[in-house]
SETOR-800278 format. One line per field, with one value per residue (C-alpha): z, y, x; chain. Coordinates in pm, 1 decimal. Layout:
N
c3 (Z, ...)
c2 (Y, ...)
c1 (X, ...)
unit (A, ...)
This chain:
434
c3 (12103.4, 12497.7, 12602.2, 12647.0, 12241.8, 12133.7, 12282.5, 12169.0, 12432.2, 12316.2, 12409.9, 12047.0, 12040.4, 12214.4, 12009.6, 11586.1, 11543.4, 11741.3, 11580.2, 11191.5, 11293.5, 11448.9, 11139.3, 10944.1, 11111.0, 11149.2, 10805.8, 10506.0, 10367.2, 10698.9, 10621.2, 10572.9, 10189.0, 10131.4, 10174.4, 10264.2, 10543.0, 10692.7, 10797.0, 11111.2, 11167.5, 11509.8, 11560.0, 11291.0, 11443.8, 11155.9, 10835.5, 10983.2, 11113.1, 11339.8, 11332.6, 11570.7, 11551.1, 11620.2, 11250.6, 11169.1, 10796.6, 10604.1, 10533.6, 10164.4, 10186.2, 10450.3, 10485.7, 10129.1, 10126.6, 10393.0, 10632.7, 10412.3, 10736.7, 10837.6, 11133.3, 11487.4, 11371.2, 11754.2, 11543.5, 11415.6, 11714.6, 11935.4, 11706.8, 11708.6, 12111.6, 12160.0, 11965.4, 12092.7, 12471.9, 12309.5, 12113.1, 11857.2, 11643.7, 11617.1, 11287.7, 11272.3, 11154.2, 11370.9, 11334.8, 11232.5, 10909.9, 10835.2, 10883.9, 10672.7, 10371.2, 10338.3, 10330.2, 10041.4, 9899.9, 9932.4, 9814.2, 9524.6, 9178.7, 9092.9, 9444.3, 9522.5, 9744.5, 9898.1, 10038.1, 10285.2, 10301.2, 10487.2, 10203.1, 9823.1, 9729.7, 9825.7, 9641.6, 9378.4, 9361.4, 9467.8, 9199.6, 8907.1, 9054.2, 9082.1, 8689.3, 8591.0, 8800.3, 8630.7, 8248.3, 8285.0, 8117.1, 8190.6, 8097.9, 8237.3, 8021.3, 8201.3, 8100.6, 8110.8, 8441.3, 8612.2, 9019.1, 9146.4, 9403.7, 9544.7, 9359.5, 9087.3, 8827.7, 8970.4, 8945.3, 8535.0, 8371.1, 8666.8, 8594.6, 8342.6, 8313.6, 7984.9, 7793.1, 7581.7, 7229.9, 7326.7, 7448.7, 7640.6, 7976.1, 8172.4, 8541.7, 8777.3, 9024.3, 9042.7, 9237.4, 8971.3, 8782.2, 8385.4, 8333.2, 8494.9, 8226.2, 7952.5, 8147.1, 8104.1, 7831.6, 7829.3, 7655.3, 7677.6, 7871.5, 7709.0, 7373.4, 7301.9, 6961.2, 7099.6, 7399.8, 7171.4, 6895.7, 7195.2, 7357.8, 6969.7, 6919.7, 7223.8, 7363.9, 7398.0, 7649.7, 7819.0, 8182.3, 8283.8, 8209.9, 8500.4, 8495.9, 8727.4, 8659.2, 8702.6, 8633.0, 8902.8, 8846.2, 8520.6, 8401.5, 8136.7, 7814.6, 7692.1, 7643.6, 7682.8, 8015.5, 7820.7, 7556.5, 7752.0, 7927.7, 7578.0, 7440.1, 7743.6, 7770.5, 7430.5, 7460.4, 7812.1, 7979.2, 8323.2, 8378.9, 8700.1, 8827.4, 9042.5, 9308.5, 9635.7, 9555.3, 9410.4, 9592.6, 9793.4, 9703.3, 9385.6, 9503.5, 9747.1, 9536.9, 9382.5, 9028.3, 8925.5, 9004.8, 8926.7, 8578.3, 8479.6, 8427.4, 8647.3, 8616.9, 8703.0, 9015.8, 9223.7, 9467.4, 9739.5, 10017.7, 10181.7, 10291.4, 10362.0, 10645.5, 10806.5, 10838.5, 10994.0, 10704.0, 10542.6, 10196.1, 9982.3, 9688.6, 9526.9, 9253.1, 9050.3, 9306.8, 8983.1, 9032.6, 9404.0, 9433.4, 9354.2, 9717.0, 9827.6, 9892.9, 9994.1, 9618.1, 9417.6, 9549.3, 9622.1, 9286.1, 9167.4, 9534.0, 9551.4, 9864.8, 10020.3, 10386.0, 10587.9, 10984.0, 11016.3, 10708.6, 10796.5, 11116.2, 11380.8, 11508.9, 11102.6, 11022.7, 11321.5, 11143.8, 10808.1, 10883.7, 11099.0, 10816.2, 10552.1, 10724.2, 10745.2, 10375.2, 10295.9, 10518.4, 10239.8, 10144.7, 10178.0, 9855.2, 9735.3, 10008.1, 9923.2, 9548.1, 9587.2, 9808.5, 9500.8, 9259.9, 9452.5, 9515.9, 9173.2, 9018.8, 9254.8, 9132.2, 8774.5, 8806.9, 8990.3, 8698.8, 8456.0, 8677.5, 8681.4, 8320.4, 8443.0, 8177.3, 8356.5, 8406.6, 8702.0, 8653.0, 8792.5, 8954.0, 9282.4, 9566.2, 9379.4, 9158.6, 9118.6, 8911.6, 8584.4, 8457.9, 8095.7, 7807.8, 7555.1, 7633.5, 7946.4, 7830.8, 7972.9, 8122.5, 7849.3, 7853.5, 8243.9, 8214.1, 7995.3, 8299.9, 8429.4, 8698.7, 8883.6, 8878.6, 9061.6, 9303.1, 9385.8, 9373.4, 9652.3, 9863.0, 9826.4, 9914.9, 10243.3, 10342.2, 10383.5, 10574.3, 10348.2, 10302.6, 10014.2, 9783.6, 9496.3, 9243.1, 9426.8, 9632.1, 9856.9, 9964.7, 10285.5, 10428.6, 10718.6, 10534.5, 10665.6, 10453.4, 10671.0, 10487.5, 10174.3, 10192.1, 10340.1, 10064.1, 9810.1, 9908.4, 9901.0, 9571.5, 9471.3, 9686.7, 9593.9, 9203.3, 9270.9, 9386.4, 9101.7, 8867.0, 9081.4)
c2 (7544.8, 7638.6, 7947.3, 8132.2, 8113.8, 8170.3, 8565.1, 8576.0, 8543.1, 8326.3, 8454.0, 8480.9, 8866.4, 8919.9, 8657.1, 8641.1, 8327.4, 8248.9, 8545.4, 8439.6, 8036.0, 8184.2, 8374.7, 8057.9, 7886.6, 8165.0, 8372.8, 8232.0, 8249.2, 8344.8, 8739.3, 8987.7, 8957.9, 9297.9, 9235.2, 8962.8, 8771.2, 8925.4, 9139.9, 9179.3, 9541.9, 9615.2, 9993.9, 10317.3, 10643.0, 10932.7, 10790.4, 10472.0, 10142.2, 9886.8, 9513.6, 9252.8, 9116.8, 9464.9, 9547.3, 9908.5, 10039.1, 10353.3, 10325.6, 10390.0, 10155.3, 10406.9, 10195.5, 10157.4, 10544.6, 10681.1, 10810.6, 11077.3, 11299.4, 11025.1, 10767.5, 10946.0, 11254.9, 11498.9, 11685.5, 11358.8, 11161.2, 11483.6, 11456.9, 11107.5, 11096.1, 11397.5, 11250.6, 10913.2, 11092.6, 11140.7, 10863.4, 10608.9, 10595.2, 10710.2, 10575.0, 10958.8, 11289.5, 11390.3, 11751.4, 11581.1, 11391.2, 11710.2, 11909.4, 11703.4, 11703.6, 12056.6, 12055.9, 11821.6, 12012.7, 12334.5, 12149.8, 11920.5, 12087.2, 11871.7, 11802.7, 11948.7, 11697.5, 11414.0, 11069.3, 10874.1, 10520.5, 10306.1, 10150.0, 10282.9, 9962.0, 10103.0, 10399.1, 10308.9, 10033.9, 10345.7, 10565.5, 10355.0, 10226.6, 10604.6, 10686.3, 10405.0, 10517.1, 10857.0, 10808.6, 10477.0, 10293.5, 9943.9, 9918.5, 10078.7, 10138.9, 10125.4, 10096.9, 9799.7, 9778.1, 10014.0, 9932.5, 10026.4, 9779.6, 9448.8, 9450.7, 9213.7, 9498.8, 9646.3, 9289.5, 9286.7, 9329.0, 9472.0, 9239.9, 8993.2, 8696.5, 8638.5, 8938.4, 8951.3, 9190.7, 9499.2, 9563.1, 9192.6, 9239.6, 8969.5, 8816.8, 8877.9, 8603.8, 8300.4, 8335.1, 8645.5, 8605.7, 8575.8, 8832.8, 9096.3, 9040.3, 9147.9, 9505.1, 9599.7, 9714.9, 9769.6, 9993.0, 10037.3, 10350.8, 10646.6, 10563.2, 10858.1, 10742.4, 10393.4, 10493.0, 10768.1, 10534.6, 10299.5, 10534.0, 10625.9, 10286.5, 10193.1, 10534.0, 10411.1, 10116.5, 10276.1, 10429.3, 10568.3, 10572.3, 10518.5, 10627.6, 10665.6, 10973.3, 10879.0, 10501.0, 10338.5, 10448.3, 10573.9, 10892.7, 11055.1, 11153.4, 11492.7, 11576.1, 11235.8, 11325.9, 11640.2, 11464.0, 11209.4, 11480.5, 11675.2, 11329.7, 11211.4, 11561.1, 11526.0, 11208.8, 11299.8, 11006.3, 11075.9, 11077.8, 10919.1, 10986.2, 10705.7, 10950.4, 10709.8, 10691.0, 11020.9, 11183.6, 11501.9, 11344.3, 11539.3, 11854.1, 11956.2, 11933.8, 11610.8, 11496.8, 11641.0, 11993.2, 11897.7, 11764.6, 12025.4, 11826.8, 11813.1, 11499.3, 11444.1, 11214.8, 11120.8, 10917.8, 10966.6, 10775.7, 10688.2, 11059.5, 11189.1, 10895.9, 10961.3, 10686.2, 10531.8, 10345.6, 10609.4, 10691.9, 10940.7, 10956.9, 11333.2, 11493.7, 11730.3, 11804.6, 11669.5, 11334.6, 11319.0, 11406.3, 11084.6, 10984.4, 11226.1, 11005.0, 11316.0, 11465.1, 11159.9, 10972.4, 10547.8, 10473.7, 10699.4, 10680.2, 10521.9, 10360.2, 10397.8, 10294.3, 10158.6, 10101.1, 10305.8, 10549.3, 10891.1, 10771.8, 11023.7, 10894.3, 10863.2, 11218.0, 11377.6, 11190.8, 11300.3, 11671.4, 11672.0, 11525.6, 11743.1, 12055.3, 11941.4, 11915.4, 12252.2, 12428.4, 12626.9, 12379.0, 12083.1, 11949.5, 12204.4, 11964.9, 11612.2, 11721.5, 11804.0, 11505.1, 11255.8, 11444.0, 11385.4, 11016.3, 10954.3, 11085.0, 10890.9, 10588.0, 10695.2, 10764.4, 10437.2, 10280.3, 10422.8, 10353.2, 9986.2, 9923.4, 9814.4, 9817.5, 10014.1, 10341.5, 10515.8, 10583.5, 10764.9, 11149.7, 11271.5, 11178.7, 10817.2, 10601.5, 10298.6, 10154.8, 9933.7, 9726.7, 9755.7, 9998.8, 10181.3, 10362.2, 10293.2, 10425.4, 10137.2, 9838.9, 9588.3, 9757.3, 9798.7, 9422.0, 9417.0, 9428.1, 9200.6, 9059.0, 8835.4, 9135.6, 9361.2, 9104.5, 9086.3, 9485.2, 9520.6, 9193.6, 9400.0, 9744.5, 9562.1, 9369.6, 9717.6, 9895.2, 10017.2, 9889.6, 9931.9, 9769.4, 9531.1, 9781.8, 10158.8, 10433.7, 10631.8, 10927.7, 11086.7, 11471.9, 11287.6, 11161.5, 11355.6, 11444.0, 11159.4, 10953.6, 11012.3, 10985.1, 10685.8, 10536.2, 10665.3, 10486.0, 10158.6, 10239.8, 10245.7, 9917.6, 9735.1, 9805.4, 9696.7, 9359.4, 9297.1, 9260.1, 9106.2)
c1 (9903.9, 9937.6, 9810.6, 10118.6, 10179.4, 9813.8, 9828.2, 10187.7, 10377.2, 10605.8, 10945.0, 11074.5, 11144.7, 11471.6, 11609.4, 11660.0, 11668.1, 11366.2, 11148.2, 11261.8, 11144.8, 10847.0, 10765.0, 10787.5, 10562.3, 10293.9, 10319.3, 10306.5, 10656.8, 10770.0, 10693.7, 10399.0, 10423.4, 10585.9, 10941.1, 11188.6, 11115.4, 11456.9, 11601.2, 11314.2, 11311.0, 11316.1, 11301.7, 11359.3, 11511.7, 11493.3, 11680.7, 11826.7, 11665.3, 11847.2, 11719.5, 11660.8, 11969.1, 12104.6, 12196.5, 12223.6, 12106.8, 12031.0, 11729.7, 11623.6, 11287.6, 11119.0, 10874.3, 10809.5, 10723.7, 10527.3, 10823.7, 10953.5, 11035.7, 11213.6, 11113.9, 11002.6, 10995.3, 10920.7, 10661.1, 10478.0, 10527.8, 10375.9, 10096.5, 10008.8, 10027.8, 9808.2, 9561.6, 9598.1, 9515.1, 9210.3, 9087.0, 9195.6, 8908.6, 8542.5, 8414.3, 8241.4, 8370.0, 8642.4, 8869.3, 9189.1, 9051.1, 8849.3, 9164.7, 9342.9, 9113.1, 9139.3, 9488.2, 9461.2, 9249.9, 9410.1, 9785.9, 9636.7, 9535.3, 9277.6, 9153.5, 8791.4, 8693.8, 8807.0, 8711.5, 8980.5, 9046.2, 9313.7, 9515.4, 9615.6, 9459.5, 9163.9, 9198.7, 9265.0, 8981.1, 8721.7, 8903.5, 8840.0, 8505.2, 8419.7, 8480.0, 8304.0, 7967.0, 8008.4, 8055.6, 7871.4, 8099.1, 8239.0, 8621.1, 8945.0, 9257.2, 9559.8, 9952.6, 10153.8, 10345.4, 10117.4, 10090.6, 9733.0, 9708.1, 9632.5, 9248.8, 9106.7, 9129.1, 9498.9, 9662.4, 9613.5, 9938.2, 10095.8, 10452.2, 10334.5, 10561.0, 10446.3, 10389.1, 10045.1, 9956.9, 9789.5, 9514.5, 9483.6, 9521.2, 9725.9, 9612.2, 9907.1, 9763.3, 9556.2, 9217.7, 9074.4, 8761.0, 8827.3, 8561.2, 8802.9, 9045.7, 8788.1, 8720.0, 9069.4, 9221.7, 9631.7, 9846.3, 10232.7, 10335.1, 10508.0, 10312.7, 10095.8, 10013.9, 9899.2, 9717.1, 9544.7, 9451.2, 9330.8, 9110.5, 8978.0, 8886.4, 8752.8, 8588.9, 8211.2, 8323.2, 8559.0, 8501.5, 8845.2, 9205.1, 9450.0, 9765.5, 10046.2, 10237.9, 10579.2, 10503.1, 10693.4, 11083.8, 11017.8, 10953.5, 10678.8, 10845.4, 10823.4, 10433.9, 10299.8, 10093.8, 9960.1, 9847.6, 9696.3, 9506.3, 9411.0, 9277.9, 9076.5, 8931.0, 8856.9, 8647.6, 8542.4, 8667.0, 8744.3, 9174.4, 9329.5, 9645.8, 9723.3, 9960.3, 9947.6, 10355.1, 10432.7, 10175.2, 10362.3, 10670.6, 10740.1, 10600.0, 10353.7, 10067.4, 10227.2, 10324.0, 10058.1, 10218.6, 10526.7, 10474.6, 10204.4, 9893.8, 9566.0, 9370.0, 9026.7, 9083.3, 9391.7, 9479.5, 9701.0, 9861.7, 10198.8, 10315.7, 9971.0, 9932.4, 10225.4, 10354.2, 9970.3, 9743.2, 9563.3, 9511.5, 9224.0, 9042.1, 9048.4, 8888.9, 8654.9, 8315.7, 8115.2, 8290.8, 8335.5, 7959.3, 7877.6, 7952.0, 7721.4, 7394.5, 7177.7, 7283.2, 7262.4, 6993.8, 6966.5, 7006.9, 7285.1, 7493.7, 7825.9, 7867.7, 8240.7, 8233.0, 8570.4, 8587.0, 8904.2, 8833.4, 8979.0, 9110.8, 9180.1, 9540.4, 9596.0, 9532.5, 9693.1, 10034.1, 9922.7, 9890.6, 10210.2, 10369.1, 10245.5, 10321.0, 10714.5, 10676.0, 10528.8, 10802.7, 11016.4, 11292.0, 11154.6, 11181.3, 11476.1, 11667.3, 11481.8, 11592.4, 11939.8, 12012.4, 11852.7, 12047.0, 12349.0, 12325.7, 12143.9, 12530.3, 12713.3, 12575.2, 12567.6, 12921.4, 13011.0, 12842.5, 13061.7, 13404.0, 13340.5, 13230.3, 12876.6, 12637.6, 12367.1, 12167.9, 12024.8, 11642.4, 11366.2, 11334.2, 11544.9, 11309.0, 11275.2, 11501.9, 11715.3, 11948.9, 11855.9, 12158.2, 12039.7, 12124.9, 11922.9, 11589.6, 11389.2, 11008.7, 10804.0, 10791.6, 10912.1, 11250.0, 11333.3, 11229.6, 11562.2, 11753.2, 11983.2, 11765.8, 12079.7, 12303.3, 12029.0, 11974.1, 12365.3, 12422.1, 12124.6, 12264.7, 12608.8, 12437.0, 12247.3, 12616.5, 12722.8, 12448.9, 12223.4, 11853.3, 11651.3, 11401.5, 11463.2, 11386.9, 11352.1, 11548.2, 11310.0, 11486.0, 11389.5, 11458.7, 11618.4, 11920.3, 12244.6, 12556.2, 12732.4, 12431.3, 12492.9, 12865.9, 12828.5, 12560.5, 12827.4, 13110.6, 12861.8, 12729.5, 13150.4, 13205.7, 12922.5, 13017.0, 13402.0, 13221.2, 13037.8, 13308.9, 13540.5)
unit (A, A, A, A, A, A, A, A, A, A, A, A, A, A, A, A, A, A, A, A, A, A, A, A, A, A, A, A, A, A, A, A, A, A, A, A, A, A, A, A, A, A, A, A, A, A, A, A, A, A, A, A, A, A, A, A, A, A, A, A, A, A, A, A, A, A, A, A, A, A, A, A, A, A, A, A, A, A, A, A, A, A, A, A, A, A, A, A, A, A, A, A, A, A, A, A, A, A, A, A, A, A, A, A, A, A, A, A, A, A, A, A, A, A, A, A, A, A, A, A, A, A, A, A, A, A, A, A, A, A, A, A, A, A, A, A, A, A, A, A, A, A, A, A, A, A, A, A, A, A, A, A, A, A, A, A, A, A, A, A, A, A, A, A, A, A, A, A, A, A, A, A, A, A, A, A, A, A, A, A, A, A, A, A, A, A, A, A, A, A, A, A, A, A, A, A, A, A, A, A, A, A, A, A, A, A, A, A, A, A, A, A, A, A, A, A, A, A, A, A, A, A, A, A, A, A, A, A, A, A, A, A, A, A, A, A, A, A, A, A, A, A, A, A, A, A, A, A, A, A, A, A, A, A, A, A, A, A, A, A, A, A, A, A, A, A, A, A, A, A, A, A, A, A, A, A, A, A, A, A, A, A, A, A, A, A, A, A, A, A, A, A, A, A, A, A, A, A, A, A, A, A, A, A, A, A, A, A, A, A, A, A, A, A, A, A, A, A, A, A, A, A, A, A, A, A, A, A, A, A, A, A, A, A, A, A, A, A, A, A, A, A, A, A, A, A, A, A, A, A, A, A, A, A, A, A, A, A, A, A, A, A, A, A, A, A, A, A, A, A, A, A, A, A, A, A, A, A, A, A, A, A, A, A, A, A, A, A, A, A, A, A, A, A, A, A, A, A, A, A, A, A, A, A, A, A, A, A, A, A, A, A, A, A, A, A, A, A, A, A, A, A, A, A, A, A, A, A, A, A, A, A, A, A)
């Protein structure tokens, strides 16, 4: 390798075809693992993204989440570079991460404290690491299809190719210890009577339940959450509400708000970075206290530590983020503009004799090209995989990017937007039965 390539200046980024063979050669699978290795985004201006290639798109991935406001929001961008003038990162306290936690605190029900890390991986990891330390219990329940992120314990049964009888938990990826498998304990989601006769059984072992809310496009059933809540309160085993996704999304104080039910601990993410990688662990001062070394002592302290933990440049996004959201109607407009697409597709759906339904809440949803109930993962696995593939190929040909299996919508989509997403959601339909 000559010099010129080794500090990457290769030449390869005013041309496509260059930058995808470049990829290849230096990623593994030519991408960073979270998306297709094209299209190579090149730069995102509020709801739409252009690639390299000069390609212009909706955008509906948002970066998998984070830029609800849209991309380069003034107020966000002001932020970041004011903060930037001052420093990048301190590894100490600094006022924009403290700032920040008390506006989680102050917008999250069941947030009395908090504890930042960079990733939701990490958050979740701490989260369930955290109920284990307090009811000193070994094993985490958690529902089939559940995402908590990238660790040993969030890669059981995540998307099991072969499903397993319940409670076995399933390794999503080679490389993970078979010991792991035996501290997890799976349940389907949307099953209070299972989960309850689960956490019966099983209540002495068991250090926490994890749960996200809205598990990823689909949505509690009618009291299941409460009685999730009334049963681990019951047993007093600690309840997690894995929020990184829906996390200020919802509401302001998250699914939690929205759906009525205050867990124990959260954990948050995506919209409370900004757009910068950032995520927190919240929760009950009993709980949280157990990061407090000068409270606990040596032997009871959890250690949490992470270089870029609370990161200045990070929270100065967050906060400029989170006080678009909070501005009244904020989420009376993300709402309205999910409703609205989430019919159009419904309705193109039914004009084209697809076998299909549109799933999920306004700010997040997709289509599943299945009938019959969708309560957990086992039946949105009933989908027709090749047809999903095609209809988001379709969607892309004509300017709109998304993810294989979600709709992120952002307060920066216009009414031109939307029309415009319509009309695909019509087109691409016409093309699947042709």
């Amino acid at each position: 390798m000559d010099d010129s390539a080794a500090i990457g200046t290769s030449g390869a980024t005013d041309d496509p075809a260059a930058l995808a063979t470049l990829a290849r050669r230096v990623l593994p699978g030519g991408s960073f693992g979270n998306f297709a290795a094209e299209p190579i985004i090149r730069e995102g201006r509020a709801s739409h993204v252009w690639d390299v290639a000069g390609r212009e798109y909706i955008d509906y991935l948002i970066g998998s989440g984070p830029m609800i406001v849209g991309h380069c929001h003034p107020d966000v961008t002001a932020a970041v570079q004011a903060q930037v003038a001052k420093g990048t990162t301190f590894f100490a306290n600094s006022p924009p991460g403290i700032l920040l936690a008390e506006m989680i605190v102050e917008a999250v029900p069941c947030a009395e404290k908090v504890r930042f890390v960079s990733s939701g991986s990490e958050a979740d990891l701490y989260a369930m690491r955290l109920a284990r330390a307090f009811r000193k219990r070994d094993k985490i329940l958690k529902f089939e299809g559940g995402y908590h992120g990238m660790s040993d314990y969030g890669l059981m049964s995540l998307a099991p190719r072969v499903t397993a009888n319940f409670p076995t938990a399933v390794p999503d990826s080679p490389g993970i210890p078979e010991a792991v498998r035996h501290e997890m304990l799976v349940t389907p989601y949307n099953d209070l009577a299972t989960v309850t006769a689960m956490l019966r059984e099983h209540a002495d072992e068991i250090g926490g339940v994890i749960v996200e809310p809205c598990q990823r496009i689909i949505p509690p059933q009618p009291g299941f959450l409460q009685g999730l809540r009334a049963i681990t309160a019951e047993l007093g085993i600690p309840l997690i509400f894995d929020e990184v996704v829906t996390g200020f999304r919802y509401a302001y104080g998250g699914a939690q708000e929205f759906y009525g039910v205050v867990p124990d601990i959260c954990t948050l993410g995506k919209v409370c970075g900004g757009g910068f990688p950032l995520a927190a662990i919240a929760g009950k001062e009993e709980i949280m206290t157990l990061f407090d070394k000068e409270v606990m002592g040596e032997d009871k302290f959890l250690t949490q530590i992470g270089t870029l933990s609370g990161n200045p440049v990070a929270s100065a996004a967050g906060l400029a983020t989170m006080k678009i959201m909070r501005a009244p109607g904020s989420y009376e407009r993300l709402f309205a503009t999910g409703r609205t697409l989430m019919a159009a597709l419904t309705d193109a759906l039914r004009r084209h004799g697809i076998p299909g339904q549109v799933v999920g809440e306004p700010p997040m949803f997709d289509v599943v090209f299945a009938e019959g109930p969708m309560r957990d993962y086992r039946d949105v696995q009933r989908g027709d995989k090749a047809l999903n593939k095609r209809f988001n190929a379709l969607l892309r040909e004509r300017g709109i990017l998304k993810s294989e299996g979600k709709h992120y919508v952002s307060l920066s989509l216009t009414e031109q937007d939307v029309k415009d997403t319509c009309d695909a959601y019509d087109w691409a339909m016409a093309r699947l039965t042709a």
